[in-house]
Structure formats: C-alpha cells, structure tokens
C-alpha positions as CSV (number, residue, x, y, z in Angstrom):
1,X,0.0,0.0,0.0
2,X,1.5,3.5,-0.7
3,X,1.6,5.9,1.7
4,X,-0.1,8.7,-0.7
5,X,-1.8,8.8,-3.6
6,X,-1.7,11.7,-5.4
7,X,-2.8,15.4,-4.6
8,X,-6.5,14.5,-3.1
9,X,-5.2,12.3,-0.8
10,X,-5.4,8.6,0.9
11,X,-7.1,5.8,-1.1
12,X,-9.6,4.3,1.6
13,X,-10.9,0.5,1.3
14,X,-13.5,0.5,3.5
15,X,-15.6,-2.9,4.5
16,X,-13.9,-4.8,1.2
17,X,-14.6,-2.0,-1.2
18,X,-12.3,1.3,-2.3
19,X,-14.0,4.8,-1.8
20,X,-12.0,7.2,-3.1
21,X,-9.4,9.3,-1.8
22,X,-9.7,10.8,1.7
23,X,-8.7,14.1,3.0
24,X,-5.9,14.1,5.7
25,X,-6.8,17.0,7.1
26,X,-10.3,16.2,7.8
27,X,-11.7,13.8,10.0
28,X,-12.8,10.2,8.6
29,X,-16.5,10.8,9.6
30,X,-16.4,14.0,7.5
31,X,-14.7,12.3,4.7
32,X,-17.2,9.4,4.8
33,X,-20.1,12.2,4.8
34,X,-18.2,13.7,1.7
35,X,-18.7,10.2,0.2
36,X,-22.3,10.1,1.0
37,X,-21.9,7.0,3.1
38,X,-23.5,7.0,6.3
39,X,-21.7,5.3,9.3
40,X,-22.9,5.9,13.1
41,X,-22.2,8.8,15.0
42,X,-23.8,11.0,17.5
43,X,-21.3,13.7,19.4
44,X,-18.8,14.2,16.6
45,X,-16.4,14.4,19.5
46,X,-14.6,11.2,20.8
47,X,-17.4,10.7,23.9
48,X,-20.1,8.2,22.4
49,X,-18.0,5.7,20.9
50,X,-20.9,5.5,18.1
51,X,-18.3,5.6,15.3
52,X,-15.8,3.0,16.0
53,X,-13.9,1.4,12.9
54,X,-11.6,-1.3,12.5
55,X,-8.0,-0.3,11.0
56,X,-7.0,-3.1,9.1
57,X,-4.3,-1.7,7.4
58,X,-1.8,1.7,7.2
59,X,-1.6,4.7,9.8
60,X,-4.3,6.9,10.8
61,X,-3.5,10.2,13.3
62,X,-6.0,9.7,16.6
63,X,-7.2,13.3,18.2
64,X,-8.2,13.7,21.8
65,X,-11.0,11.0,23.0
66,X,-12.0,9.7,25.6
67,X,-14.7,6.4,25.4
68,X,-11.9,3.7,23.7
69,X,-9.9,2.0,26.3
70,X,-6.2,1.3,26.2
71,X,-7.2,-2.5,25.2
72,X,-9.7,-1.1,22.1
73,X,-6.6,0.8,20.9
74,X,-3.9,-1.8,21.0
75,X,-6.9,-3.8,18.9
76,X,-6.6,-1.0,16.5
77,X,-10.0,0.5,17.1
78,X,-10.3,3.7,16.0
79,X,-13.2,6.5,16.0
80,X,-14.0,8.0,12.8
81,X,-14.9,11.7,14.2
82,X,-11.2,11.7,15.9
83,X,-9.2,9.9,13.1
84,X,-7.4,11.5,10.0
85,X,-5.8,9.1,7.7
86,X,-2.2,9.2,7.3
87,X,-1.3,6.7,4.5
88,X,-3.7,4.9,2.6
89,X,-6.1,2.5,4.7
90,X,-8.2,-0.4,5.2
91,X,-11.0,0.3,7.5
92,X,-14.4,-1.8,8.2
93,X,-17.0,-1.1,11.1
94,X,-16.7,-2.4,14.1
C-alpha cells in the first residue's frame, strides 16, 4: 500500500470495497459524509463511541478522546470523528 496517492489524498478500502481518496486533514467521519456513506455517530467528539472502525491496514493520526480504552486501541480500534488518515487504509466497522 503506498503511503499517498496523489494530490487529493489517501485511497480508503473500507468494508472490502475502495472509496476514493480521503482528505488528511479532515476527520474520517467528515470524509465518509463527503462520500455520502453514512456510518454511526452522535457527538462528533470522541465521547459516544458511536463511530468506531476497525484499522485493518496503514496509519491513521487519533485526536483527543476519551470512550476507547487502552485494550480497544492496542486492537486498533479507532473512531471516525477523531481519526485523519495518514497513509492509505483499510477500514471496516466495528
């Protein structure tokens, strides 16, 4: 997987399919919403835990949150309101 893709971005698989090119500098909720693919959320914030993904593969950059425990991130659990890709990725829900 490269780490970047061009001008528009990171190339995102996302349950087994590729969506495009993601923004780094916005969050992956906000890209997904760019995409017009609906995932759960509710506080946009990193306090529900409605959002969570599973990184499969490549880097993501993880703001300030506070629902996933230290387990849920060493599993690679991620929350898409508080994550920015990095590289490209393979996501799916959790």
């Amino acid at each position: 997987m490269s780490s970047k893709t061009g001008l528009d971005g990171h190339q995102v698989i996302f349950d087994g399919s590729g969506i495009g090119d993601f923004c780094p500098e916005t969050s992956l909720l906000e890209n997904f919403e760019r995409q017009k693919i609906d995932i759960p959320n509710l506080c946009r914030k990193g306090k529900c835990g409605c959002c969570k993904l599973l990184l499969i593969k490549g880097n993501v950059r993880h703001e300030k949150q506070c629902v996933l425990c230290e387990e849920e991130l060493e599993e690679n659990i991620i929350l898409a309101c508080c994550a920015y890709s990095q590289s490209d990725i393979e996501i799916e829900l959790y």
